[in-house]
Backbone as a printed PyTorch tensor [residue, N CA C, xyz], in Angstrom:
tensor([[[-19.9660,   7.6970, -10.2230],
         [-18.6140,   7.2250, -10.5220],
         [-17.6540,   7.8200,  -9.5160]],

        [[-16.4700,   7.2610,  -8.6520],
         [-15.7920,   7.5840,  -8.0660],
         [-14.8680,   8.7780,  -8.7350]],

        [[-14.4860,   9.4230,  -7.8430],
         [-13.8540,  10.8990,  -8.4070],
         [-12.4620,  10.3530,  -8.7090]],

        [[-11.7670,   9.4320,  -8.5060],
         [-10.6130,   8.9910,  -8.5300],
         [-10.8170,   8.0290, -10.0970]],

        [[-11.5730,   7.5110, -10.4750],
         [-11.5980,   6.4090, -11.5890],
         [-11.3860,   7.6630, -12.9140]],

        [[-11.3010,   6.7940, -13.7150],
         [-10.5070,   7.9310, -15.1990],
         [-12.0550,   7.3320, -15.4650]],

        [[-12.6130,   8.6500, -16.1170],
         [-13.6700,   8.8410, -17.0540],
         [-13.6300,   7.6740, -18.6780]],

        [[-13.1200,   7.4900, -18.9220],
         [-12.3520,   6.4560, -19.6950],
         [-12.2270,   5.2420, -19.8920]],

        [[-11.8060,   4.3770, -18.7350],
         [-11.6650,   3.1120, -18.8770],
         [-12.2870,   2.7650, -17.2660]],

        [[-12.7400,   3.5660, -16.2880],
         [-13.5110,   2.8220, -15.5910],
         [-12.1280,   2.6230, -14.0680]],

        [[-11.1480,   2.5550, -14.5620],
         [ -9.8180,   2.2100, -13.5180],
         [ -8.9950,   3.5130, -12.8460]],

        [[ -9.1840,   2.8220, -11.5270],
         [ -8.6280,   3.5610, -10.2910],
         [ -7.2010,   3.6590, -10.5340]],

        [[ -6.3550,   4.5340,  -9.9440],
         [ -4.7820,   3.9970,  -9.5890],
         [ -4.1590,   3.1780,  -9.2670]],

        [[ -5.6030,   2.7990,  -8.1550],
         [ -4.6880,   1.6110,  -7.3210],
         [ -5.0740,  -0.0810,  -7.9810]],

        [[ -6.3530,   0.1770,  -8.8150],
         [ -6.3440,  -0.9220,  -9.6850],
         [ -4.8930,  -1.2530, -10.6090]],

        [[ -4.3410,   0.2420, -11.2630],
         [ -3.2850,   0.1800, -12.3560],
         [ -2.2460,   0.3240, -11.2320]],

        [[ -2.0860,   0.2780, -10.3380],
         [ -0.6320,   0.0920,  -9.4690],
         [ -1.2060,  -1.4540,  -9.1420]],

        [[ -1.8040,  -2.2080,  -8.6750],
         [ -1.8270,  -3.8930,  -8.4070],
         [ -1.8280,  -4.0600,  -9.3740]],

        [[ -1.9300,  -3.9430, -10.8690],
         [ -1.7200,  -4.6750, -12.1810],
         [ -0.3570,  -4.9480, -12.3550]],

        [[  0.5230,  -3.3400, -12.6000],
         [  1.2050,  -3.2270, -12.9050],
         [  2.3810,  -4.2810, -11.2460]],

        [[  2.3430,  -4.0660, -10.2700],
         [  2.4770,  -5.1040,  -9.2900],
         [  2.9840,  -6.3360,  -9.4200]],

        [[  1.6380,  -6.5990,  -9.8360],
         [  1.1450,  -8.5060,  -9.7670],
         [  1.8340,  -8.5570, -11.4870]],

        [[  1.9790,  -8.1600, -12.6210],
         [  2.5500,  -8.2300, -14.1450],
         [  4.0910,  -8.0940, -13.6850]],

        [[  4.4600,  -7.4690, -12.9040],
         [  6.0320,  -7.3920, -12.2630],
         [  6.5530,  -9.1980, -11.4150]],

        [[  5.5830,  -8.7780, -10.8180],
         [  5.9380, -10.3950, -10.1980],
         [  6.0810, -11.5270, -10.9440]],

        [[  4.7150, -11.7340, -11.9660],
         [  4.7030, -13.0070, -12.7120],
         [  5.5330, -13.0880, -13.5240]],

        [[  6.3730, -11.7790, -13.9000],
         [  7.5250, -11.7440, -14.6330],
         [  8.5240, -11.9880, -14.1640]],

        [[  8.8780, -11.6040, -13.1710],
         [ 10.2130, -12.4860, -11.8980],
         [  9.6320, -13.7790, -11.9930]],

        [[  8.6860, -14.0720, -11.5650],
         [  8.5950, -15.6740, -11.1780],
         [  9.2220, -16.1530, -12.6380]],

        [[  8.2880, -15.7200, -14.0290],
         [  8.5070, -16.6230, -15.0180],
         [ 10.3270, -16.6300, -15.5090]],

        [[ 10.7100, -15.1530, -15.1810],
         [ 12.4230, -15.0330, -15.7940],
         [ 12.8820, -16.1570, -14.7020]],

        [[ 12.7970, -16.4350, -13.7160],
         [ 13.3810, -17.1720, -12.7060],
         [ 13.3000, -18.4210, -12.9200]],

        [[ 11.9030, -19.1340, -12.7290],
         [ 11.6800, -20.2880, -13.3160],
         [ 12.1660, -20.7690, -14.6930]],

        [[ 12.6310, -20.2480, -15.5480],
         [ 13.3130, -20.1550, -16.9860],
         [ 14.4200, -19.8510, -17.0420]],

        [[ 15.2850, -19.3110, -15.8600],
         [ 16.4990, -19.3400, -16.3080],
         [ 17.5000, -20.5940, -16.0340]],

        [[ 18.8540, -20.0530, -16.7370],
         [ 19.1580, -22.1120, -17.4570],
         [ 20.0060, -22.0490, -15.9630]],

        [[ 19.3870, -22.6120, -15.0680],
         [ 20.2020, -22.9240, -13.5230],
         [ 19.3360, -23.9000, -13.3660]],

        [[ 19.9490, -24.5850, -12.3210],
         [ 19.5440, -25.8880, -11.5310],
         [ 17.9450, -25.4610, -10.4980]],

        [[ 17.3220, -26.3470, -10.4670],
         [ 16.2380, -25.8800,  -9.4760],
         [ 16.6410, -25.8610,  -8.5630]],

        [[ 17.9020, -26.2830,  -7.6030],
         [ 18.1240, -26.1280,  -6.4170],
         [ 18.6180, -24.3120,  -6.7320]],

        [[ 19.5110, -24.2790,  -7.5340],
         [ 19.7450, -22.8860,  -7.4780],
         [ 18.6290, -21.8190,  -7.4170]],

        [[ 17.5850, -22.1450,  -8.6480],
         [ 16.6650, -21.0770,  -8.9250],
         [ 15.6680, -21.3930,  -7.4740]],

        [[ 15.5740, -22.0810,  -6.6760],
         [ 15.0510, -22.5210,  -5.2210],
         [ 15.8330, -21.6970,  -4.5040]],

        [[ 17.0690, -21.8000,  -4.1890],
         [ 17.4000, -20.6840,  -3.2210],
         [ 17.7050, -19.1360,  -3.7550]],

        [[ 17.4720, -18.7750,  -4.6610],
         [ 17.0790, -17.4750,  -5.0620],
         [ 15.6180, -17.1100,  -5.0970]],

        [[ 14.7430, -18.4190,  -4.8880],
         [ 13.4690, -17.7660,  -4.5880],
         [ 13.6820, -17.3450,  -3.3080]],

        [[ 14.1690, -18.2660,  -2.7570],
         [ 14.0520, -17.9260,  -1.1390],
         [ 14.9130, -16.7180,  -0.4230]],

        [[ 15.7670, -16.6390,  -1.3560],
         [ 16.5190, -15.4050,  -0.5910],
         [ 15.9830, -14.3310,  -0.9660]],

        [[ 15.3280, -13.9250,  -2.1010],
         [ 14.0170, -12.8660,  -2.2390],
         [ 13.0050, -12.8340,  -1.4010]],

        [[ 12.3280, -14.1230,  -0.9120],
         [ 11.1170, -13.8180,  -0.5970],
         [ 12.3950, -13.5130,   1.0200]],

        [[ 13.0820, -13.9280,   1.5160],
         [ 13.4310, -13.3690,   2.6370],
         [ 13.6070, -11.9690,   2.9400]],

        [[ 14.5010, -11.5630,   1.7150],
         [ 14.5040, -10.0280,   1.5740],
         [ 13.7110,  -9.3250,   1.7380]],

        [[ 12.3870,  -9.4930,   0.4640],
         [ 11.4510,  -9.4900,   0.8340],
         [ 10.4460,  -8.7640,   2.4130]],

        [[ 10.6970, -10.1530,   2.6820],
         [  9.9820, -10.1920,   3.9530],
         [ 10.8920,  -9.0210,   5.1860]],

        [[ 12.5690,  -9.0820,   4.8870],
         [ 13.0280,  -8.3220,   5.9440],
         [ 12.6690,  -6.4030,   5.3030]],

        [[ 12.4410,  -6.7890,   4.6270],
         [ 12.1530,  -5.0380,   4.0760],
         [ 10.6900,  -4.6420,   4.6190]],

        [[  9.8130,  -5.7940,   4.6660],
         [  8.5130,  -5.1530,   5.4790],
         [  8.0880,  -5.2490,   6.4210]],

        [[  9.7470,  -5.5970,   7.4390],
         [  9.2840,  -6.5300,   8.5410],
         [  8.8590,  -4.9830,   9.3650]],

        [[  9.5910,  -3.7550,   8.8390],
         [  9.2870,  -1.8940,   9.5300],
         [  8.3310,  -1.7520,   8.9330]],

        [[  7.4590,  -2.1230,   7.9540],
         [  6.3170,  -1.3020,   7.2410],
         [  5.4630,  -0.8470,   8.3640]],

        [[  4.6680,  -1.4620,   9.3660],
         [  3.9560,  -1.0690,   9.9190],
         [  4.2850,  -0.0500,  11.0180]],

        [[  5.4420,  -0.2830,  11.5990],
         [  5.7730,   0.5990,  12.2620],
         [  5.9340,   2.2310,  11.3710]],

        [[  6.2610,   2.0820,  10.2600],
         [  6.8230,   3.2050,   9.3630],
         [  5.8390,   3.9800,   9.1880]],

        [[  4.4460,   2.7490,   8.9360],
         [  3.0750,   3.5180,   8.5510],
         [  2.8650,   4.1630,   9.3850]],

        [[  2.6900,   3.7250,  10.8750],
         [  2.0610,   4.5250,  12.1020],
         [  2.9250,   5.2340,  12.1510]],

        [[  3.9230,   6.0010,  11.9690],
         [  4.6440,   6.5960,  12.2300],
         [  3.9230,   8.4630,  11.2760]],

        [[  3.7040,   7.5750,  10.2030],
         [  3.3770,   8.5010,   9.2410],
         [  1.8480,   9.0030,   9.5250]],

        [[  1.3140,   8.1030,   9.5530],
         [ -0.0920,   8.4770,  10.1020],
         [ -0.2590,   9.4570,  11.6790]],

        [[  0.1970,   9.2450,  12.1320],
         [  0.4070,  10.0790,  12.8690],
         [  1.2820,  11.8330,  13.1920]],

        [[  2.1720,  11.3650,  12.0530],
         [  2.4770,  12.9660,  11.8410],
         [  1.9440,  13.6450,  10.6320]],

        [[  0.8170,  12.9350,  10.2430],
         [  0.0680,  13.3800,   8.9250],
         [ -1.3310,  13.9130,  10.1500]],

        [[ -1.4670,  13.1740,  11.0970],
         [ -2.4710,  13.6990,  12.3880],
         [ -2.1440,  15.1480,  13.1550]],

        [[ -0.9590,  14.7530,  13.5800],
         [ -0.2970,  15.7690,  13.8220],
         [ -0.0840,  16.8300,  13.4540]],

        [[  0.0380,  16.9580,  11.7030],
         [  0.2570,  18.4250,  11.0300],
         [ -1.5460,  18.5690,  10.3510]],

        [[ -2.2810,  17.8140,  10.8550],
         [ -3.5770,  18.5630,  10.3130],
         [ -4.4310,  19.0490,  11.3350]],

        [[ -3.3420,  18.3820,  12.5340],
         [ -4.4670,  19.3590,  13.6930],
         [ -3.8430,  20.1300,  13.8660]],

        [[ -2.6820,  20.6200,  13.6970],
         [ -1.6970,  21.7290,  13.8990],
         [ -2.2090,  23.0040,  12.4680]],

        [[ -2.5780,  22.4530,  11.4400],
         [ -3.3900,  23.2210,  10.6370],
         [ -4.6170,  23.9380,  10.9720]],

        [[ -5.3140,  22.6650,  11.5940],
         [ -6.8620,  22.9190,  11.5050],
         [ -7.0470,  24.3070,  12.7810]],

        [[ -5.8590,  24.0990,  13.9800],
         [ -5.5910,  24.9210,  14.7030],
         [ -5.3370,  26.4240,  14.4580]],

        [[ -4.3860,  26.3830,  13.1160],
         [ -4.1640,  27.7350,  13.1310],
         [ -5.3550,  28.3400,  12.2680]],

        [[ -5.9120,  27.2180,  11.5840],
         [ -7.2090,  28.1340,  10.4080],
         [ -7.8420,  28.1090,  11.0650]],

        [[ -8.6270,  27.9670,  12.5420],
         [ -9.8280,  28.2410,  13.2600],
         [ -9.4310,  29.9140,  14.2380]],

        [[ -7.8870,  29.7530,  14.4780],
         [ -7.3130,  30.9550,  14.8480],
         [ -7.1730,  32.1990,  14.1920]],

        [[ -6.9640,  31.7380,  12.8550],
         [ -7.1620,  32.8240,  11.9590],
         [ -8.4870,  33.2720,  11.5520]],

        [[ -9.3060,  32.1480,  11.5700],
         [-10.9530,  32.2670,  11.1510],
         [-11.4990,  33.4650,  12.3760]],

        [[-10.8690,  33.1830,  13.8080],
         [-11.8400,  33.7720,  14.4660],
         [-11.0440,  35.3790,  14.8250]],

        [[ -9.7790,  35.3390,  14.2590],
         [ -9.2890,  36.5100,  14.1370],
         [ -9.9720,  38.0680,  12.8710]],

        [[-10.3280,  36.9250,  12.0900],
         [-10.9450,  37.9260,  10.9360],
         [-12.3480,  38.4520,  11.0490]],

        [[-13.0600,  37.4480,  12.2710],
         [-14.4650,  37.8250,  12.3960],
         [-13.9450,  38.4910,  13.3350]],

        [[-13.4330,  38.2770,  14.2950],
         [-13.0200,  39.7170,  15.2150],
         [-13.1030,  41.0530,  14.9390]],

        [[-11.8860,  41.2390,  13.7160],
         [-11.2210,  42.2800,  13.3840],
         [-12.8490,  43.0140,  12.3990]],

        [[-13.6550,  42.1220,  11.4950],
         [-14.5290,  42.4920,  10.8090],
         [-15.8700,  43.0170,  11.6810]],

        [[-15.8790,  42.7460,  13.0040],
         [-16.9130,  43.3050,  14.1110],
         [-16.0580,  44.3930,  14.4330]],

        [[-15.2380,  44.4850,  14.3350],
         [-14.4030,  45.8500,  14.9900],
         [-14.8640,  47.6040,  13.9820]]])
């Protein structure tokens, strides 16, 4: 069993974060589609969401690499000082 799944019901996080997700959405779609406006209206409020939308992730990828890389950055800057310290203590313990 994956170390991440709950002993329990079998489900990951990221299963219960896309549920909870995709149950968010179909609930916008359905409040939207149901509310008492014209379809041209409830049409251009789809669209100005999904534009929004779209301009909010138009940085995601850049944002990611951004992060991934200073998550690279501070673990070789780690891994650096614990091999420095590692070979400081066998030093000092031959001494």
């Amino acid at each position: 069993m994956n170390d991440r799944q709950n002993q329990n019901t079998g489900f990951t996080a990221t299963h219960i974060v896309v549920a909870l997700l995709g149950g968010a959405a179909v609930g916008a779609s359905i409040a939207l589609l149901t509310a008492p406006r014209s379809g041209a209206e409830t049409r251009a409020d789809l669209r100005r969401l999904a534009d929004n939308a779209r301009n909010r992730t138009v940085g995601l990828p850049h944002a990611l690499a951004g992060a991934v890389e200073a998550g690279s950055d501070a673990f070789a800057t780690s891994l650096a000082h614990s091999v420095k310290e590692t070979k400081a203590l066998k030093h000092n313990a031959h001494a």
